[in-house]
VMD Tcl script that draws the C-alpha trace (Angstrom):
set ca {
  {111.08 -36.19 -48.31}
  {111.40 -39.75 -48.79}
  {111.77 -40.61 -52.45}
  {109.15 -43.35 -53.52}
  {108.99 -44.97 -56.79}
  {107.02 -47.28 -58.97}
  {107.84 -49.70 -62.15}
  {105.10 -51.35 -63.78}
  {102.97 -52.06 -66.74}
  {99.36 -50.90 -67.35}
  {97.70 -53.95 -68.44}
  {99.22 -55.97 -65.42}
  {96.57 -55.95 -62.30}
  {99.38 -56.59 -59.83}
  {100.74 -53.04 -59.98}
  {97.68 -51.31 -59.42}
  {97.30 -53.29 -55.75}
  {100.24 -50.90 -54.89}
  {99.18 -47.99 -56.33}
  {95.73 -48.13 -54.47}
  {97.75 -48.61 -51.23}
  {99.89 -45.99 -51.66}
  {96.55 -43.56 -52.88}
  {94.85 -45.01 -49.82}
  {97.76 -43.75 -47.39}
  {98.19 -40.01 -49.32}
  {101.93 -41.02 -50.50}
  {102.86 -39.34 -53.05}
  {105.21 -41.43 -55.60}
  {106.51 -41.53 -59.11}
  {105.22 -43.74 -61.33}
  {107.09 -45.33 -64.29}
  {105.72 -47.14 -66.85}
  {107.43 -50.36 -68.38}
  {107.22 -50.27 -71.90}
  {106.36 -53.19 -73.67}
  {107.07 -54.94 -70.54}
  {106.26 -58.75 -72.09}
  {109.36 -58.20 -74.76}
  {111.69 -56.00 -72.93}
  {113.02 -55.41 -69.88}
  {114.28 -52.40 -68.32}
  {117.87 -51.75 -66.98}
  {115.92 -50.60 -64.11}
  {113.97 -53.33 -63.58}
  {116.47 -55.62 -64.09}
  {118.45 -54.21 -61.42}
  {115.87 -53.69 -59.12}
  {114.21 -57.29 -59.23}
  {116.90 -58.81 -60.66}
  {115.20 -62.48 -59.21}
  {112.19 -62.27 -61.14}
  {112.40 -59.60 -63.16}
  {108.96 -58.79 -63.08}
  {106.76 -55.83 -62.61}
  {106.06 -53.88 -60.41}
  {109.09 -53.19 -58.90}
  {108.79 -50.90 -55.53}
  {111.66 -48.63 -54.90}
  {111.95 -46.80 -51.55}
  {114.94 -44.17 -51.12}
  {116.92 -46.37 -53.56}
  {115.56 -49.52 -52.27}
  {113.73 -52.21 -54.31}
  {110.80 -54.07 -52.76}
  {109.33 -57.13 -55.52}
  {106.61 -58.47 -55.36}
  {103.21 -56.90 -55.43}
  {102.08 -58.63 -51.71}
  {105.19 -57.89 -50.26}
  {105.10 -54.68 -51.56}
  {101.74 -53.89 -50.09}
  {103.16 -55.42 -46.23}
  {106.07 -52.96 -46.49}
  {103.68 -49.69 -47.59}
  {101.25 -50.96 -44.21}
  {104.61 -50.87 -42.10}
  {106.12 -47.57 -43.46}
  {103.44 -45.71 -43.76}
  {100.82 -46.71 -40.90}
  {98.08 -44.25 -41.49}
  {95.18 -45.59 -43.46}
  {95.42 -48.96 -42.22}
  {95.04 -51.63 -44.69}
  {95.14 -54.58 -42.28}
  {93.09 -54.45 -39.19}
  {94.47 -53.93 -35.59}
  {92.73 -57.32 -33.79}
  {95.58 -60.17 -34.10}
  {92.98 -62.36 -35.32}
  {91.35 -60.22 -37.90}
  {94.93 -59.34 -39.60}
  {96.11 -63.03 -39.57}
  {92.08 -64.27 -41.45}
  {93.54 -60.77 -43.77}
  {96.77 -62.63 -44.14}
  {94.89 -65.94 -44.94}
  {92.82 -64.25 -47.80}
  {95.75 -62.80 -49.11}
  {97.82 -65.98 -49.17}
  {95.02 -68.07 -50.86}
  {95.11 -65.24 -53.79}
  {98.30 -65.38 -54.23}
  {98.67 -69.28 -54.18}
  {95.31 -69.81 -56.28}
  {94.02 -67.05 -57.79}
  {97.06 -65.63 -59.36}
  {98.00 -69.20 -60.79}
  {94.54 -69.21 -62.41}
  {94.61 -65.61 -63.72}
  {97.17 -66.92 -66.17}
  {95.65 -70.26 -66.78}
  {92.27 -68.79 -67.64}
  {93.58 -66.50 -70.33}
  {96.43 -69.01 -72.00}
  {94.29 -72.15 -71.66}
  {92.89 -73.89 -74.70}
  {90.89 -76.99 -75.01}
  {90.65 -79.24 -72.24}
  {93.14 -77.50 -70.11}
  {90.79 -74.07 -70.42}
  {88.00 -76.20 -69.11}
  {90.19 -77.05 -66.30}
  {90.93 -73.61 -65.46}
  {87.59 -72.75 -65.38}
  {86.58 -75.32 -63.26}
  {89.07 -74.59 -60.57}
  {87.98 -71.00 -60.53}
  {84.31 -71.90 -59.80}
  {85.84 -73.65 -56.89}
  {88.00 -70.95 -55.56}
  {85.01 -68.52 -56.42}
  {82.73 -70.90 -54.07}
  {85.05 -70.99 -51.23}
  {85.34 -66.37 -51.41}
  {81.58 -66.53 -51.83}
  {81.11 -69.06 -48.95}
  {83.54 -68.39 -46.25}
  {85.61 -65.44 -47.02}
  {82.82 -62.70 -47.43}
  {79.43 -61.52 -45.24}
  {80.06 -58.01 -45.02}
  {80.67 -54.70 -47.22}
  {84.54 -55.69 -47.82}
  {86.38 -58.88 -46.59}
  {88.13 -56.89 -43.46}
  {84.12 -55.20 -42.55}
  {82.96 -51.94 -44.13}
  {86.50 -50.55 -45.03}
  {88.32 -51.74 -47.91}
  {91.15 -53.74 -46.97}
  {94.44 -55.19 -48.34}
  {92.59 -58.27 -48.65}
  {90.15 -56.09 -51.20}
  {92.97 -55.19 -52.70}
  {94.92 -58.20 -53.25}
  {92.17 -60.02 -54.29}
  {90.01 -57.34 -56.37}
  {92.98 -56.77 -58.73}
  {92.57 -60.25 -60.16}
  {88.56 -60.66 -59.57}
  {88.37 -57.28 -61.65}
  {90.58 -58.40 -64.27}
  {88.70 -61.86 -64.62}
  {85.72 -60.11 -65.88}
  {87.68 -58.64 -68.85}
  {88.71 -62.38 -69.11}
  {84.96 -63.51 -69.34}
  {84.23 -60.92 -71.89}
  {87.24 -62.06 -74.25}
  {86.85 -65.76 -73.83}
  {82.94 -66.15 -73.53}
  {82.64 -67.74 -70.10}
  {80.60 -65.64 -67.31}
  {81.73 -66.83 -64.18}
  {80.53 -64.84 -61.51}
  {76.65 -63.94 -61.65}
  {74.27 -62.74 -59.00}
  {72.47 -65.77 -59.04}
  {75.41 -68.45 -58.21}
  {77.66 -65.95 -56.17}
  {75.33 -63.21 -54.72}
  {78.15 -62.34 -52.16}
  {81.06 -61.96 -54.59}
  {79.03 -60.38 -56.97}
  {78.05 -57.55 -54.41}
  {81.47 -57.03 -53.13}
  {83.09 -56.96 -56.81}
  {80.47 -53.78 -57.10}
  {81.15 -51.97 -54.03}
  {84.93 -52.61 -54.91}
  {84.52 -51.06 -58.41}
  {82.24 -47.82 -57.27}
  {84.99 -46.75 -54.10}
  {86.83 -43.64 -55.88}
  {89.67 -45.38 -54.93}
  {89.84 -47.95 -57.55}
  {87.69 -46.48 -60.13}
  {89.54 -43.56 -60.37}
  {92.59 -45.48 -60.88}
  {91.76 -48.08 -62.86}
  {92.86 -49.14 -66.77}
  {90.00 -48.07 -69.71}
  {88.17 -51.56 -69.97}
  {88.51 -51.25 -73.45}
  {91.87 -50.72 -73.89}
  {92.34 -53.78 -70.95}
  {89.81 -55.85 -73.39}
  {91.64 -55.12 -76.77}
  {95.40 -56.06 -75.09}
  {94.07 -59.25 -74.08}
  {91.96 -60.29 -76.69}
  {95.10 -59.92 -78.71}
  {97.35 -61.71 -76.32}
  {94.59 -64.39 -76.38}
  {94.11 -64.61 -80.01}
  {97.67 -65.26 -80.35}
  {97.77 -67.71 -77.76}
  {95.05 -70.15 -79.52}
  {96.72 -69.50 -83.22}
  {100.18 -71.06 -81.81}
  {98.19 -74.23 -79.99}
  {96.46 -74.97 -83.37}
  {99.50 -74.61 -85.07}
  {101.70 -76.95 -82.56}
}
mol new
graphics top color blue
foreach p $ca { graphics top sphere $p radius 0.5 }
foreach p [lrange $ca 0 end-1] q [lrange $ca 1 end] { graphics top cylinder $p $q radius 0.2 }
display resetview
């Protein structure tokens, strides 16, 4: 039997898109935890994403895989059951799109929402209205973004989207409601109840009490530059 390993850190959302893939497609894998993973770094990780050095880290018979999207493309070739991208050429590549925008907005702004003070906060906030808009408006009409199966799109994206709420709750900002983002706000609910993710998901509270630390430090050093 193949022998299928993963390094990452609980607080980060990005290692939990490839643990839901790999739950979704019955692999069975060992999971390693990165201790303290903001201060240290692992020999293994180090060797294994020596790039980036960044978590999670995918390891496949010996060999590493970075980065959590990549990661997820190589589970949906290797393993093909459970399919996490759709079979229509079209569908997968407006998948692919969703994905991509994520990656090259969302992700940025994960970071930026949490680290921002002042002005620059406001900014971040700001540009996530906008990118919530644009998922509300275009990206979303059914159950998921792929139809009424959760997708790698879901996946991709609700990693972050679930993680923002903690944000909101730490920083005092509700961003998405009912009323302004009916859509989103629906599919951020069916999301949370599949047994997929809540049964594999960190405590809130734990996730709420890691970042409100990481957040309180954060402001202290801006007020004290």
């Amino acid at each position: 039997m193949a022998e299928v390993k993963v390094l990452g850190a609980w607080p980060s959302p990005f290692g939990y898109r490839v643990i839901w893939a790999l739950k979704h497609k019955g692999v069975k894998f060992e999971y390693i935890e990165e201790e303290d993973h903001l201060n240290k770094k692992s020999k293994l990780r180090l060797q294994s994403n020596p790039v980036h050095q960044k978590v999670p880290v995918f390891i496949h018979d010996g060999k590493p895989v970075a980065e959590s999207t990549v990661i997820l493309e190589y589970i949906e070739e290797t393993w093909p059951q459970n399919p996490l991208l759709p079979q229509d050429p079209y569908e997968r590549a407006m998948a692919r799109f969703w994905i991509k925008l994520g990656e090259d907005k969302a992700t940025t702004l994960f970071f930026a929402f949490i680290r921002a003070v002042g002005e620059d906060h406001e900014k971040a906030t700001n540009e996530w209205k906008e990118l919530l808009q644009i998922l509300e408006k275009h990206g979303l009409g059914k159950k998921f973004f792929g139809g009424e199966e959760i997708g790698m799109a879901d996946l991709a994206l609700g990693s972050v989207v679930c993680w923002l709420e903690i944000f909101e709750e730490i920083v005092g900002v509700k961003m998405i409601e009912a009323v302004s983002f009916p859509r989103l706000h629906q599919w951020i609910q069916n999301f949370k109840q599949e047994p997929l993710i809540k049964d594999n998901i960190p405590d809130r509270q734990k996730l709420v009490s890691f970042f409100k630390h990481r957040r309180e430090a954060i402001v202290a050093a801006a007020k004290a530059s």
